[in-house]
C-alpha positions in Angstrom: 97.1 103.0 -3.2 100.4 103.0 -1.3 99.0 105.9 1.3 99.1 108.2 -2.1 96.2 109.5 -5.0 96.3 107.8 -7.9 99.2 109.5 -10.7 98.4 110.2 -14.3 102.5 110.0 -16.2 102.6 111.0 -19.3 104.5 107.9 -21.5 106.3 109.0 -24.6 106.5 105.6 -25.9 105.4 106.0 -29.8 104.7 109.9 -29.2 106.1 112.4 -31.4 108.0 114.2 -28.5 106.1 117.3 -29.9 106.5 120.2 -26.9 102.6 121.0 -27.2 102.1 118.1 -25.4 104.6 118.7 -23.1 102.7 122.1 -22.3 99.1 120.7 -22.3 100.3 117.9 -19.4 102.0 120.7 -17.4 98.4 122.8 -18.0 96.2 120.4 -16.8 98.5 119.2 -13.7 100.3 116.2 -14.8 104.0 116.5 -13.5 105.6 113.3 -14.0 107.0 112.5 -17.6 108.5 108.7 -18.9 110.6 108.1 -21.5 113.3 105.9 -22.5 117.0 106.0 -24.1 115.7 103.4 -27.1 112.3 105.8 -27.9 112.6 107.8 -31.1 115.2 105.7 -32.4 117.2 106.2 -29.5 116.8 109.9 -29.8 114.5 110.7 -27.4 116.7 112.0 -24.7 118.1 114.3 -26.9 114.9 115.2 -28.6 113.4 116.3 -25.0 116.5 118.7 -24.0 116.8 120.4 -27.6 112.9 120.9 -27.5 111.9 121.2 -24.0 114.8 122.0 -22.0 113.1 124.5 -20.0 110.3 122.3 -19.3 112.1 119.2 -17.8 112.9 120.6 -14.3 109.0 120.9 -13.9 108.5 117.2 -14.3 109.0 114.2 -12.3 111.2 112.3 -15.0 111.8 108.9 -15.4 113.7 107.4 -18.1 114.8 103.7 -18.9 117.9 101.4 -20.2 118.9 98.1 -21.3 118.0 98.6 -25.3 121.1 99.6 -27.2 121.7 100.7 -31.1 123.4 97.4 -32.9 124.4 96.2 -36.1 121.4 94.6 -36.6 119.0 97.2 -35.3 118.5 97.0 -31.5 119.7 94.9 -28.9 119.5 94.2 -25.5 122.2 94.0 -22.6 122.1 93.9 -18.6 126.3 94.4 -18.9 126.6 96.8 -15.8 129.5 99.1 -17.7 127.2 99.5 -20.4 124.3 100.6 -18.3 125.8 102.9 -16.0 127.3 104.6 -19.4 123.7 104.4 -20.5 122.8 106.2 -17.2 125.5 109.0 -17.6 124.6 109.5 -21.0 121.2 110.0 -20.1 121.8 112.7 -17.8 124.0 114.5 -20.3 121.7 114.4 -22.8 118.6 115.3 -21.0 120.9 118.4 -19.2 119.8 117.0 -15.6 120.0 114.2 -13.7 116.6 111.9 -14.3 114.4 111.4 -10.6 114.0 107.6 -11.6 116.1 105.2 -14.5 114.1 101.8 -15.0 115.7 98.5 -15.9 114.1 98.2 -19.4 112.2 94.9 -19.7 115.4 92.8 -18.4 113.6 89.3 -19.4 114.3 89.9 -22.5 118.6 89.4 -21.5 117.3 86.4 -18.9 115.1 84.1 -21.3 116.5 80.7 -21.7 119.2 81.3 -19.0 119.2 79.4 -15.4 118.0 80.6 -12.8 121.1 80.4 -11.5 122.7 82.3 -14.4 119.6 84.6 -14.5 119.9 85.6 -10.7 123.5 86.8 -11.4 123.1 88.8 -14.5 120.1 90.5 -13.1 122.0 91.4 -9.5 124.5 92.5 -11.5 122.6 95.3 -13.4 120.4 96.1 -10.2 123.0 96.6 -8.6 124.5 99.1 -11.1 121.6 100.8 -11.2 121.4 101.1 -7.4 124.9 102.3 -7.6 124.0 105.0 -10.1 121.4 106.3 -7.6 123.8 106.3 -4.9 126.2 108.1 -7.2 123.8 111.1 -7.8 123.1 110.1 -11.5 119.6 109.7 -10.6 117.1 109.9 -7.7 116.1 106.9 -7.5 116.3 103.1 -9.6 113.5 100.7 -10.6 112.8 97.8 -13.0 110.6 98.2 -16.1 109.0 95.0 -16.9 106.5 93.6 -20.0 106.6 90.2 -19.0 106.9 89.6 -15.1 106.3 85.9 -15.4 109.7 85.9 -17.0 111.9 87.4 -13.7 109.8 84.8 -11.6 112.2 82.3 -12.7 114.8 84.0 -10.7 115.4 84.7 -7.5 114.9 88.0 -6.3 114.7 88.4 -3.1 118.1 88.7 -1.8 118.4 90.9 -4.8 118.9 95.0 -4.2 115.3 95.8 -3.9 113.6 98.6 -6.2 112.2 101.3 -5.6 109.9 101.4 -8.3 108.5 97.8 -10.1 106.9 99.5 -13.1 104.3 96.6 -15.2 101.7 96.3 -17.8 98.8 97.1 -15.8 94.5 96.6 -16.6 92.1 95.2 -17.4 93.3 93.3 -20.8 96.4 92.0 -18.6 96.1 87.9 -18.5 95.6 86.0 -15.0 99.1 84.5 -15.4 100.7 87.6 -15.9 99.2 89.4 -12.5 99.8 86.6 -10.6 103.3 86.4 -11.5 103.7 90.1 -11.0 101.9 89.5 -7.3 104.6 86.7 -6.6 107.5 89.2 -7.5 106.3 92.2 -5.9 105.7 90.4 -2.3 109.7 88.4 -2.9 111.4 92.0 -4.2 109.1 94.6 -2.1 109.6 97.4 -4.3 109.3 100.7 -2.8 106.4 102.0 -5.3 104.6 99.9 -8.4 103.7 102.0 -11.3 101.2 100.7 -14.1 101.9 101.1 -18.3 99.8 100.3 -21.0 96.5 100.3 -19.4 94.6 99.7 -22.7 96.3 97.0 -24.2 98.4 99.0 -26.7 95.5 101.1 -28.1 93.1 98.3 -29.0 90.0 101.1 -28.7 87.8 98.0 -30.3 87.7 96.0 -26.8 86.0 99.0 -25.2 83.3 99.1 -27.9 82.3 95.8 -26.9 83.1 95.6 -23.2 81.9 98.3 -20.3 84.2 98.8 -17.7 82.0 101.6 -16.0 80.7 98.7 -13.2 84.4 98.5 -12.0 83.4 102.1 -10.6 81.3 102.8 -7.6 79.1 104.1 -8.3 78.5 103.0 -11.6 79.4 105.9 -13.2 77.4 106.3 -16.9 78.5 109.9 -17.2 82.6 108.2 -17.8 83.5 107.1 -20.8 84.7 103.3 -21.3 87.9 104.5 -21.5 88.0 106.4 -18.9 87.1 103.4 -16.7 89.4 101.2 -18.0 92.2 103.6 -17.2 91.2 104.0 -13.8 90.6 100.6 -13.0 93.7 99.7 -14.1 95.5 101.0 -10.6 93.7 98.0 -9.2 95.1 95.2 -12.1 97.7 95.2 -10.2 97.6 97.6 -7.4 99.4 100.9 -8.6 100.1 104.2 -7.1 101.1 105.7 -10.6 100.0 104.8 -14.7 102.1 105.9 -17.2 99.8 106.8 -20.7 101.2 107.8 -24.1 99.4 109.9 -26.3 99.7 113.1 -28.2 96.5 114.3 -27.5 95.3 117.0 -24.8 92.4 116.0 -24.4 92.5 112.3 -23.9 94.9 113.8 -20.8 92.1 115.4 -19.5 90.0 112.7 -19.5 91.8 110.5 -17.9 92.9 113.3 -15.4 89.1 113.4 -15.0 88.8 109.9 -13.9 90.8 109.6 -11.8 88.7 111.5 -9.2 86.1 108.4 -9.3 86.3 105.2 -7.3 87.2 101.7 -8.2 84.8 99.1 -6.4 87.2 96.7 -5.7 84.9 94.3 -4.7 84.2 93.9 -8.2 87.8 93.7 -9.0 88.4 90.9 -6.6 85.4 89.1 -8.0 86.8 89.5 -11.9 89.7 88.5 -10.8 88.0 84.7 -8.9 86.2 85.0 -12.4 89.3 84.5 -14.2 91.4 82.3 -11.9 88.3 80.1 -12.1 88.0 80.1 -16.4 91.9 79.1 -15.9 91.4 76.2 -14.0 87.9 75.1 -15.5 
């Protein structure tokens, strides 16, 4: 786990931004808080710091751009001006400097470029981002990705590395999808990879019909499916942090619960020959 325990972050993606929540993770130990400029309507930032301004030096914050309000809604840019203004906005907004800004889900610029054209847009914006951190606009710089299989098509590894590769992460994440994530992580080396939607986007149905408690050891029947799933998903791929979104204390504390159990990784490696092998068959 990167020589570090396991790291519950609270994800405001589709949360009300309510402060109560806010609290109830600072109550039950959870420090580190993600958001992103395009969450809330591309409010969020400002949301936080009229809200919670008090409370945001206490967390670990990390924030995200590349989404931008457009004629037609949203759109997406990797333009480097635009996302160091993104940056600087950020920290205005927020009142303080974020510890981390992700590149948010930068396939979505890349699809049906070349990879030549693809490796040049993307060092361009990693680059900016990198710059930003150097600047003092942030602590640190990172990618946010849904769909890693996407940045495979470019070269990255003479790229400005990361320091935090954050992916879709557990159990519910296809074969293709981790291996491509496995393939970047070893060309980029990010300094830290950090986990999101661990249950699939809230599909609460899968875990009625599939246990995850044998991914623990010991099999732990006093966990909750859920519960499982989360934790095994620092294994799917490896991850020293998983960022959750909810709006409830109590799933916190669950989670928070779990992640004092341990993952037999044995039976990860064996799930994941299981579904290499259903690929191929």
């Amino acid at each position: 786990m990167h020589g570090a325990d396991p790291r519950l972050v609270l994800g405001l993606h589709r949360s009300r931004h309510h402060r109560d929540i806010l609290t109830s993770a600072l109550d039950l130990g959870v420090t580190a808080l993600d958001t992103a400029a395009a969450y809330l309507g591309f409010r969020s930032h400002a949301v936080l710091a009229e809200t919670s301004a008090d409370l945001l030096p206490k967390f670990a914050l990390s924030t995200k751009v590349g989404f931008f309000p457009g004629a037609g809604g949203t759109e997406h840019s990797l333009d480097p001006s635009r996302l160091r203004l993104a940056i600087e906005k950020a920290a205005r907004e927020l009142g303080r400097e974020p510890d981390t800004v992700l590149l948010h889900n930068p396939e979505r610029s890349l699809t049906g470029l070349s990879p030549a054209d693809g490796h040049t847009l993307l060092g361009n914006a990693c680059t900016a981002l990198a710059d930003a951190a150097r600047d003092g606009l942030c602590g640190a710089w990172g990618v946010a990705s849904w769909d890693t299989r996407s940045l495979g098509m470019v070269r990255v590894d003479d790229l400005p590395s990361p320091d935090v590769l954050m992916v879709r992460a557990g159990l519910l994440v296809g074969i293709g999808l981790l291996d491509a994530t496995t393939v970047l992580r070893m060309a980029w080396q990010p300094g830290r990879t950090w986990g999101m939607s661990p249950f699939g986007g809230g599909h609460r149905k899968v875990w009625e019909e599939f246990d995850p408690r044998p991914f623990l050891r010991p099999s732990h029947g006093d966990l909750s499916r859920i519960q499982a799933a989360f934790r095994t998903a620092f294994h799917l791929p490896t991850a020293s942090a998983m960022a959750v979104g909810t709006d409830d204390p109590s799933h916190l504390a669950q989670l928070l619960q779990a992640l004092g159990t341990e993952v037999d990784t044995a039976a990860v490696s064996q799930y994941l020959r299981a579904l290499d092998g259903h690929r191929q068959s």
